[in-house]
C-alpha positions in Angstrom: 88.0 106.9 109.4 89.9 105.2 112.6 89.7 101.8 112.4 88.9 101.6 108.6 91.0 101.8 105.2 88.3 104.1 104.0 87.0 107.5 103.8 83.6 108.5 105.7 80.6 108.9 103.6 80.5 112.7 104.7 83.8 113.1 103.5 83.7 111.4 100.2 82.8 113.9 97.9 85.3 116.7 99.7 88.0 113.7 99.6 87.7 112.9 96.0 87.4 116.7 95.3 90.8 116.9 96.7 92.3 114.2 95.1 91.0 115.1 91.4 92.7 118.7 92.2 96.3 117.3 93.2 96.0 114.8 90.6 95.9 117.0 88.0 98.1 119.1 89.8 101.0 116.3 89.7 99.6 115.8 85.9 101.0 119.4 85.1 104.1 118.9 87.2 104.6 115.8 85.9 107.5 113.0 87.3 106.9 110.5 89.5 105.4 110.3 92.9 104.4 108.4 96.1 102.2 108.5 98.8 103.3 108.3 102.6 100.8 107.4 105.1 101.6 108.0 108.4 98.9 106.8 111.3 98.3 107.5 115.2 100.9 106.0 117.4 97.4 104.2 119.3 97.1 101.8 116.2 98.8 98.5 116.7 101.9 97.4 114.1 99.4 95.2 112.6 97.1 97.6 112.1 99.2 100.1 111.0 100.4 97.4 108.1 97.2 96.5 107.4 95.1 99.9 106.8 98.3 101.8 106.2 98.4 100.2 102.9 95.0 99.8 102.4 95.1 103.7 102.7 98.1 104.3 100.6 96.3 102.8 97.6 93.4 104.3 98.1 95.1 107.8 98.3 97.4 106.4 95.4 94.2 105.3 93.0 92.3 108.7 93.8 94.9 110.6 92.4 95.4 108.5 89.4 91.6 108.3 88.4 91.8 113.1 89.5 94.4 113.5 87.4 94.0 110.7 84.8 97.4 109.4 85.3 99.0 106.3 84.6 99.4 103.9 87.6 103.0 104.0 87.6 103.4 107.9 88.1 101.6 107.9 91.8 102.1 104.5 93.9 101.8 104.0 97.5 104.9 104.4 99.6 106.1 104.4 103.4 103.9 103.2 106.4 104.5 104.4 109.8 103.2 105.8 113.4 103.7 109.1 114.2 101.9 111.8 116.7 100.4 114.1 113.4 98.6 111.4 111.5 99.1 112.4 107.6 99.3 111.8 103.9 102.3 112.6 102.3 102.7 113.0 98.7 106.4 113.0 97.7 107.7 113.4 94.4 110.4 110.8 93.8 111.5 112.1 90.2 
């Protein structure tokens, strides 16, 4: 939702649907992993810091509690501005 680290309340239930799915997904897989989050070039820097983490560990924390991993298997990762807006999940091991 611009402006805010969270998700709309139309979009919960389909977010946390699709976090509970790639969670367990990375569960199977297994290794480690992180989360990118990059945001619309019309944010500010300091907003971009601000909710990009907030994002990133939301992303990260939905996908621990989908897949019932640990906390250090899926952390938050890099912050930036780019045209797509976009969650990345990267597997780092």
């Amino acid at each position: 939702m611009h402006g805010s680290p969270s998700v709309s309340a139309p979009m919960t239930q389909g977010f946390m649907d699709l976090m509970t799915t790639a969670g367990q997904a990375i569960s199977k897989a297994g290794g480690t992993y992180r989360v990118d989050i990059y945001m619309d070039k019309k944010y500010s820097d300091a907003e971009i810091a601000s909710l990009g983490q907030q994002r990133g560990s939301i992303v990260a924390s939905a996908l621990q509690a989908g897949g019932q991993l640990s906390p250090d298997l899926v952390t938050a990762g890099k912050i930036g501005k780019d045209k797509e807006q976009r969650v990345e999940i990267v597997k780092v091991k």
